[in-house]
Structures are given as structure tokens and as C-alpha cells.
C-alpha positions as CSV (number, residue, x, y, z in Angstrom):
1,X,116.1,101.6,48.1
2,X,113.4,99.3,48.3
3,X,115.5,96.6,46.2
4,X,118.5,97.2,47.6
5,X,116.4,96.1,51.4
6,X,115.3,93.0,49.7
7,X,118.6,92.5,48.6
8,X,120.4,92.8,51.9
9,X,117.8,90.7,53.3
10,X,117.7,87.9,50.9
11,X,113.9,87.6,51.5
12,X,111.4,87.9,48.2
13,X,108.9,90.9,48.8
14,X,105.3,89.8,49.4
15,X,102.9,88.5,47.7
16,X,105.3,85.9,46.7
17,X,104.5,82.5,46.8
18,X,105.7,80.9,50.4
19,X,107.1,84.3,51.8
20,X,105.7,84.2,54.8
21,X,107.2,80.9,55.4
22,X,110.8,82.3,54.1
23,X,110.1,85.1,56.6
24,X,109.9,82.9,59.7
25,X,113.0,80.4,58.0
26,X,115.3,83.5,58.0
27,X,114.1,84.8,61.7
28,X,115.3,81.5,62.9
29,X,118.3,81.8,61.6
30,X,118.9,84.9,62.6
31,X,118.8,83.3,66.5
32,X,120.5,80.7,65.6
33,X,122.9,82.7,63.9
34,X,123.2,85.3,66.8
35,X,123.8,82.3,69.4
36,X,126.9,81.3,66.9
37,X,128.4,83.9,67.1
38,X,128.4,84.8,70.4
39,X,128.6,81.5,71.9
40,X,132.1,82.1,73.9
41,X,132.0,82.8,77.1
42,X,133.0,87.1,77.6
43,X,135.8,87.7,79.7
44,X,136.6,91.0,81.9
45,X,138.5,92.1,78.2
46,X,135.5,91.7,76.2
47,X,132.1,93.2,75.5
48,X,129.7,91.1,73.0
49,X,127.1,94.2,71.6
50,X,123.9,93.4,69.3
51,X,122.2,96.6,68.2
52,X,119.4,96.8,65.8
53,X,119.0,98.5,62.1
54,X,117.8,101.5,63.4
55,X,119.8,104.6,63.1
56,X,118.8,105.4,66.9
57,X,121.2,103.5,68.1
58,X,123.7,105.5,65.8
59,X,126.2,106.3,68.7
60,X,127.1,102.4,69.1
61,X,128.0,102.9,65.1
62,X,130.2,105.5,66.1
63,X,131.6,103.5,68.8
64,X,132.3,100.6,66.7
65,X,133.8,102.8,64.0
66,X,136.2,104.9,66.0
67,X,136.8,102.3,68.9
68,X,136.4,104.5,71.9
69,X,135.7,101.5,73.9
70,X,139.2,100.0,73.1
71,X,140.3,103.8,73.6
72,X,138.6,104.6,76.7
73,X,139.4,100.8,78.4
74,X,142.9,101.5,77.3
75,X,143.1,104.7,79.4
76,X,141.7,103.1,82.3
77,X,144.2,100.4,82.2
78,X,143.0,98.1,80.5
79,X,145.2,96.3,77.3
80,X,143.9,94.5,74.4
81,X,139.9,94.9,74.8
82,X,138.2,93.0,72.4
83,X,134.7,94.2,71.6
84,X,132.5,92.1,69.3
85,X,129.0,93.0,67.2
86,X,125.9,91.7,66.1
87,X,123.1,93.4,64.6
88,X,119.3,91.7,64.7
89,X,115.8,92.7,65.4
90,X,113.7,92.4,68.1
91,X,113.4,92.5,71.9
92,X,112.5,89.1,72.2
93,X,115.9,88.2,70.8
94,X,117.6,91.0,72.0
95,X,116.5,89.1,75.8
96,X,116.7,85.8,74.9
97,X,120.2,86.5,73.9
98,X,121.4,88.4,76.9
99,X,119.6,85.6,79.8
100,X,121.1,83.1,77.4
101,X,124.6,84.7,78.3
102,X,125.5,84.9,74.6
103,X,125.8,89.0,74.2
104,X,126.6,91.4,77.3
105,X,124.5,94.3,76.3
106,X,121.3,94.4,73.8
107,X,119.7,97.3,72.8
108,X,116.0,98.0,71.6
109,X,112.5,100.3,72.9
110,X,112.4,100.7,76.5
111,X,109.2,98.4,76.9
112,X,112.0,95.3,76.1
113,X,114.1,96.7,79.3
114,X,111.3,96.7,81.4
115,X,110.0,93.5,80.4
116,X,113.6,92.1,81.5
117,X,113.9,94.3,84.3
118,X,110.4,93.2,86.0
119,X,111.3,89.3,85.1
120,X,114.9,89.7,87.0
121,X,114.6,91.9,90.2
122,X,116.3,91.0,93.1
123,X,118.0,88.6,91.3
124,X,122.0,88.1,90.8
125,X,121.9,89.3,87.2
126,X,119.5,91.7,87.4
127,X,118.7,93.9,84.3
128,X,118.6,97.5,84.3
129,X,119.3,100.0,81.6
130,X,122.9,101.8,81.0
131,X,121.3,104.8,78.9
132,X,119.8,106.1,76.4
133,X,120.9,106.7,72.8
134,X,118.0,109.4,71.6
135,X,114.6,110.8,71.8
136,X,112.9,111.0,68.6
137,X,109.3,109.9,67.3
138,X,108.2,107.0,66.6
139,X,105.5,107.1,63.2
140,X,102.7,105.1,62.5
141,X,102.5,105.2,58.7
142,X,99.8,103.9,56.2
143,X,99.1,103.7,51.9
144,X,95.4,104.0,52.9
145,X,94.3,107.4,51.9
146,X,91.1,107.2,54.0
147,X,93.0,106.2,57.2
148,X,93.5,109.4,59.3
149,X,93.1,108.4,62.9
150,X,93.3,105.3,64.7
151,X,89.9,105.6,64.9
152,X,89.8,104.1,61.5
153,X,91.4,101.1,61.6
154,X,89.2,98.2,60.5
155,X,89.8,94.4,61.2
156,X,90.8,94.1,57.8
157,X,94.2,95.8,58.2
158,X,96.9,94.5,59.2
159,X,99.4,96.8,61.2
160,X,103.6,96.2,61.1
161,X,105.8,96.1,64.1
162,X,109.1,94.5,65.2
163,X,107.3,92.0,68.1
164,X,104.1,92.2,69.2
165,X,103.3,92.8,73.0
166,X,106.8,93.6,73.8
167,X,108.2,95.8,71.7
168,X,107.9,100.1,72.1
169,X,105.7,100.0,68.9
170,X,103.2,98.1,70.5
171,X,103.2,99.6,73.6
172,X,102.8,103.1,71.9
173,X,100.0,101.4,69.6
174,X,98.0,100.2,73.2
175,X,98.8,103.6,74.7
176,X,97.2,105.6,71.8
177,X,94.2,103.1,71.7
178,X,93.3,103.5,75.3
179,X,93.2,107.2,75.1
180,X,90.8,107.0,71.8
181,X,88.8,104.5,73.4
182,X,89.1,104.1,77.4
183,X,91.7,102.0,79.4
184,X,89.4,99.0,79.1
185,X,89.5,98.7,75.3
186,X,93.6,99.1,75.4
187,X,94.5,95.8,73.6
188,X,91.6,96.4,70.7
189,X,93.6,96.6,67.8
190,X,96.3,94.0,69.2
191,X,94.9,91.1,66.6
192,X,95.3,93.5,63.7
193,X,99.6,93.3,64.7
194,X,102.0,91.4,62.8
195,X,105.2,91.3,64.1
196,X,108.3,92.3,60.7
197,X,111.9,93.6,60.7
198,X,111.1,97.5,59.7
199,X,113.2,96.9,56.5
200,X,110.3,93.8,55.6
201,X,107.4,96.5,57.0
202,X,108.9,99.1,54.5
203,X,108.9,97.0,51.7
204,X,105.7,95.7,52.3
205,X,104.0,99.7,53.1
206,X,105.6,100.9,49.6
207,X,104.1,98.1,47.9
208,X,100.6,98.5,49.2
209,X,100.6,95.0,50.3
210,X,97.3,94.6,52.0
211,X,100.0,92.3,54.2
212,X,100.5,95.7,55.4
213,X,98.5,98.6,55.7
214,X,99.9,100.3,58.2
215,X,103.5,100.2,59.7
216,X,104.6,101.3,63.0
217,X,108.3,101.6,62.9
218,X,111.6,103.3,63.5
219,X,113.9,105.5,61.5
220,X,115.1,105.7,59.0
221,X,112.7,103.5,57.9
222,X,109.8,105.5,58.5
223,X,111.3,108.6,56.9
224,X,112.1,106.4,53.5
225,X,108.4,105.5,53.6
226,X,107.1,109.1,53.7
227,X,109.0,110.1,50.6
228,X,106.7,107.7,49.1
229,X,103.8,108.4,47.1
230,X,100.8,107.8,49.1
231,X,102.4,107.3,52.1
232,X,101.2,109.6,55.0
233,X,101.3,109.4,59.0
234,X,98.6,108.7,61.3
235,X,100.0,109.3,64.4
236,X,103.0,110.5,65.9
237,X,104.4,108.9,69.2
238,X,105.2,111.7,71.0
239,X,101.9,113.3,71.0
240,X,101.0,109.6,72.6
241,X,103.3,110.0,75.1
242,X,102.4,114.1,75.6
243,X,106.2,114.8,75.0
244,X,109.3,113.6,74.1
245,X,110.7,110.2,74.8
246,X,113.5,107.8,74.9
247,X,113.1,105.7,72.0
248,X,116.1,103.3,72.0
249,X,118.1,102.3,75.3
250,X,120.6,99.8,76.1
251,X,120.6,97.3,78.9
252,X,122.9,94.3,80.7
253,X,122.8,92.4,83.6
254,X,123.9,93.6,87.4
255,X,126.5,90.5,87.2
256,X,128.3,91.9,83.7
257,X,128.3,95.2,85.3
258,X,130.0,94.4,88.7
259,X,132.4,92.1,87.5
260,X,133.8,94.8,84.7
261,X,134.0,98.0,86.9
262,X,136.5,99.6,84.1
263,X,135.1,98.1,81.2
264,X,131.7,99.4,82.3
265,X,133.2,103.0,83.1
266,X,135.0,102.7,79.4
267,X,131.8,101.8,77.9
268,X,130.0,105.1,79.3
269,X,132.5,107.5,78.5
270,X,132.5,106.0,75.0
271,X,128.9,106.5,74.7
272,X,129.4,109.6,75.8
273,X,132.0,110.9,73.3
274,X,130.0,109.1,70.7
275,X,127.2,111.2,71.8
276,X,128.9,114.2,71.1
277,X,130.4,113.8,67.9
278,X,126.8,113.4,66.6
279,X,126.2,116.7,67.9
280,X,129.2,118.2,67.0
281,X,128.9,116.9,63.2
282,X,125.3,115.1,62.5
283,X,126.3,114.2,58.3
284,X,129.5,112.9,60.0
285,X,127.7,110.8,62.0
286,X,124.9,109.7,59.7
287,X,127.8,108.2,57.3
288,X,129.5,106.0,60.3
289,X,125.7,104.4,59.9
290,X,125.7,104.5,56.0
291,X,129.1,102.9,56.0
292,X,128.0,99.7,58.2
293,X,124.3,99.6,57.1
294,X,124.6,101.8,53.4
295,X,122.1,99.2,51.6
296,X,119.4,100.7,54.1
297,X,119.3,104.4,53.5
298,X,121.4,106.8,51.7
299,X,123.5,109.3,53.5
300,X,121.1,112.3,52.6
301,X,118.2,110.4,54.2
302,X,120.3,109.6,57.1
303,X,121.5,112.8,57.5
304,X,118.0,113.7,57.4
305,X,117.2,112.1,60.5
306,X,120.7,112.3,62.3
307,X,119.5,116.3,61.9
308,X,115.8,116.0,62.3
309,X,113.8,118.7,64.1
310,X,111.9,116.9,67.0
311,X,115.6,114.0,67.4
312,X,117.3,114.9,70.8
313,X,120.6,112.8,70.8
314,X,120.7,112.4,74.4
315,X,121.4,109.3,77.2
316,X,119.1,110.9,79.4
317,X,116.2,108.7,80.0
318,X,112.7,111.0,79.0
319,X,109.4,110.2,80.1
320,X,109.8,106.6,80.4
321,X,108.0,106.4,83.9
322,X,105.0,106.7,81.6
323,X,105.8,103.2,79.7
324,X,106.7,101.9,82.9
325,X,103.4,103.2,84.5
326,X,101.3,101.8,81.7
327,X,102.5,98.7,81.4
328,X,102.2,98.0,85.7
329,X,98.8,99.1,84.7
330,X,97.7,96.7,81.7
331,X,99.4,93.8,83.5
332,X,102.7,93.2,81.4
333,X,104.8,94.1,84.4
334,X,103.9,93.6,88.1
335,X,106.4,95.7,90.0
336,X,105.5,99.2,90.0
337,X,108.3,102.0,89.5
338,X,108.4,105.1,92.0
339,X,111.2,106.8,89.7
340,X,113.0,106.1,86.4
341,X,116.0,105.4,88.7
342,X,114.3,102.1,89.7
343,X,115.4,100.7,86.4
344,X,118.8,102.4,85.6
345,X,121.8,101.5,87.2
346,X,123.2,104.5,89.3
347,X,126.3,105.7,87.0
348,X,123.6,108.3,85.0
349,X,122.1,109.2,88.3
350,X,122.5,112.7,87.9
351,X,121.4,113.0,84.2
352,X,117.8,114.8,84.7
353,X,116.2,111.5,84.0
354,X,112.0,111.7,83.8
């Protein structure tokens, strides 16, 4: 598998010679590439997606796949619905992409949505979350043998994440730190961070790069890593958290929303079917992702963590008033959130949202 990333990516593994500088040539054109493509202007027929590598956001797979938007807009009333899809890392580009009006819904960690959602209050385009795709954990993951808590780090490592600061990873990283070492020493291991698409992170952990010595990152990613040898996990996010949690959610702006009433209303119901075929038939489901993303994972791997014990395919927001509470608290969002309603727009209302 590890080739076959490297090969998707077209990036050379480190410890080449001038990767890191072919690292930051092909995240530019990834943006630049992502603007390209979605530089028309939508209309209330079409919805512009960009989703990330991660098999979290498996039921916009399933979605594409079947096309339950087109079937569910079609139902409604609505003829010829063109939906459109891009797939890149990172909430800073997931954001830049939806203010820059080039995508109408991103998805990512919840810390992205809040980031947006504190920026744009109030405003006409407001940005609030639609739902959620699942809850599963989250692993930070390390080759060093003698690394068992996060106690441990030392400045020499160098820890693996899709954007620093913003992204769920990070915020999970700070929460675990301030319970190990007080509130006040939150940021403390911030300097070890480097931000990396989790397929880079992966290839980078499984050749005990000392570019990487520890990778905090997403499925199926993190699953691969622990069939490794040497590869073990430090900590596991939802005993951060105390719980599960949503870890991937999708968000748009109040102005896409209200201008495509049916569209919008298509686009839940989709979700929602999508949500339960991947109960209904998990393998079935893991090989909608393999088919659009095979050179990642293998279908037993994916069925793996389609079918995982602690995964909760679910749109019902858990425990993100924690994120959001942490976050007020550290400073990276001002406005304070009474309820997890404050940053989801009122069609999943009555899901038992925490």
C-alpha cells in the first residue's frame, strides 16, 4: 500500500532530496487546482462537494456513487441536478474554498466548522454545519517503541497532522496536553506539529522517518499504520474527549442554504439513505470508497473500519460542545456556544445532538 500512496500522490517519500519542497509545489496546486475546477458560478441545479481521503466521509461516496442527490432532487421536483466533486485535504482549503464561493459544501473535523462558523456570525453567508457523517477515534500513532504517553514526547519529534491550529487533530492534540499538563501549558507541544495529507504522514510513520515520529490522523490511514511493524498507539481521541465524538462534519453557507430550499432538503435525505445503506451492508459500503479511492486501502482494510467496534455511522452531532468549549477557552474562537444547536442549522434539530 505504501507504493501504491506514493503513486497516487506523485510525491517521492522522504528523505529524498528537495521533497519537502515538492510537498509544498503539489499543495499549491492542489488550490489552485480546486479553484479550477470549481470556478463557475453554482446555480439552484447544482451542488459543488469537496470531501477529503478519509473514509469518514464514506456516505458522500455513497452518494456520489448511487446519485441520491439527483434521485432525491428529482422527487422533489427538481429536473436535471448536476452535482460536481472534488476531493483535497485540509480545513484551511476546505474554507478558503467555500468563502471563495468556488465549492457549496466542504467537509473536514469540526474544529474547521467552528473556525468558519465564529469568523461569519450574523453575517449573510453564515456558516453552520448540515451534519455529521460518523463518530469514530481519532489515533495518535508512533515507530518509537519508548513513546507510551504524551508525556514522552521530546522536542526532537516531530508529530503529523493535516493543518496545524485548525484542524480536529490539533485541537484533540491541545486538549490531551492540557489535561497532562494544566490549561496553561495547552499549546506545549504545538512546535513539534507539521502539517501532511495523512496518505504523506503514513508513508513517512512506516518508514521511520525521523520527519515523522508520530502521526495523528484519520482512517483508514491510521488502521494501515497499525498493521505495521512497530507501529503502536499512544493515545486514543475519545478517551481525550471522555466519549465518543463526531469526527467528520459537513458545512455551507446560510446563503447556499436559503436560496436551494429543495436542493438542501434532497441533500439531507440523501445523506440520510446513504447513512443507512452503510448500516444495512458495511463491505458494501467500504467498496463504494475502494472503487473511488482503491489505491489508498484495500477493501478488507476498509471493511475493517466501515465495521469497526467503537465507529458509530451517525449525523447526529456528539460531544462537540466540548471542541467548541475548548477552543472559546484557548482563544481560537471568541463567541461562546450555549448548545450544539448554535452551530447547526435547524433541519437536524431533533437528532439528540450533544
Amino acid at each position: 500500500m505504501e507504493e501504491a500512496i506514493e503513486l497516487i500522490l506523485l510525491r517521492p517519500t522522504p528523505g529524498r532530496s528537495k521533497s519537502a519542497r515538492a510537498r509544498r509545489r503539489f499543495g499549491a496546486s492542489c488550490t489552485a487546482l480546486a479553484c479550477l475546477l470549481f470556478a463557475t458560478t453554482a446555480s439552484c441545479q447544482e451542488i459543488r462537494f469537496a470531501r477529503q481521503t478519509s473514509i469518514i466521509f464514506l456516505q458522500l461516496y455513497v452518494i456520489e456513487d448511487q446519485k441520491l442527490v439527483e434521485k432525491h432532487a428529482e422527487r422533489l421536483g427538481l429536473k436535471n441536478v448536476k452535482t460536481t466533486w472534488a476531493t483535497f485535504n485540509g480545513a484551511n482549503m476546505m474554507n478558503d474554498a467555500l468563502i471563495s464561493g468556488n465549492v457549496d459544501v466542504v467537509t473536514g473535523g469540526l474544529t474547521g466548522m467552528l473556525i468558519l462558523w465564529d469568523k461569519t456570525r450574523g453575517t449573510p453567508r453564515e456558516v453552520r454545519g448540515i451534519a455529521c457523517f460518523a463518530s469514530s477515534p481519532l489515533y495518535l500513532n508512533t515507530w518509537r517503541p519508548d513513546l507510551r504517553t504524551i508525556r514522552d514526547l521530546t522536542p526532537d519529534d516531530r508529530i503529523s497532522l493535516t493543518a496545524a491550529k485548525v484542524s480536529a487533530q490539533a485541537t484533540l492534540l491541545q486538549m490531551a496536553t492540557a489535561k497532562a499538563f494544566g490549561d496553561a501549558e495547552y499549546a506545549k507541544f504545538d512546535p513539534l506539529v507539521i502539517a501532511a495529507s495523512p496518505a504523506d504522514a503514513t508513508i513517512a510513520l512506516v518508514s521511520k522517518s525521523p520527519s515523522t515520529t508520530v502521526a495523528f490522523s484519520t482512517p483508514p490511514f491510521q488502521e494501515y499504520q497499525l498493521r505495521q511493524p512497530g507501529i503502536h498507539t499512544v493515545l486514543n481521541s475519545f478517551d481525550i474527549v471522555g466519549g465518543p465524538h463526531t469526527s467528520g462534519v459537513a458545512w455551507t453557507t446560510s446563503e447556499f442554504r436559503e436560496k436551494n430550499p429543495l436542493l438542501y432538503k434532497a441533500l439531507l435525505a440523501a445523506w440520510q439513505e446513504a447513512t443507512e445503506v452503510i448500516i444495512r451492508d458495511k463491505r458494501a459500503a467500504a467498496a463504494f470508497y475502494v472503487k473511488k479511492m482503491g489505491a489508498l486501502t484495500t477493501l478488507d482494510i476498509a471493511e475493517e473500519v466501515v465495521a469497526g467496534p467503537q465507529m458509530q455511522w451517525t449525523m447526529t452531532p456528539q460531544n462537540t460542545l466540548k471542541f467548541a468549549d475548548f477552543m472559546q477557552r484557548t482563544g481560537v474562537i471568541k463567541a461562546t456556544a450555549k448548545s450544539w444547536k448554535d452551530y447547526f442549522f435547524p433541519d437536524i434539530y431533533e437528532l439528540p445532538g450533544s
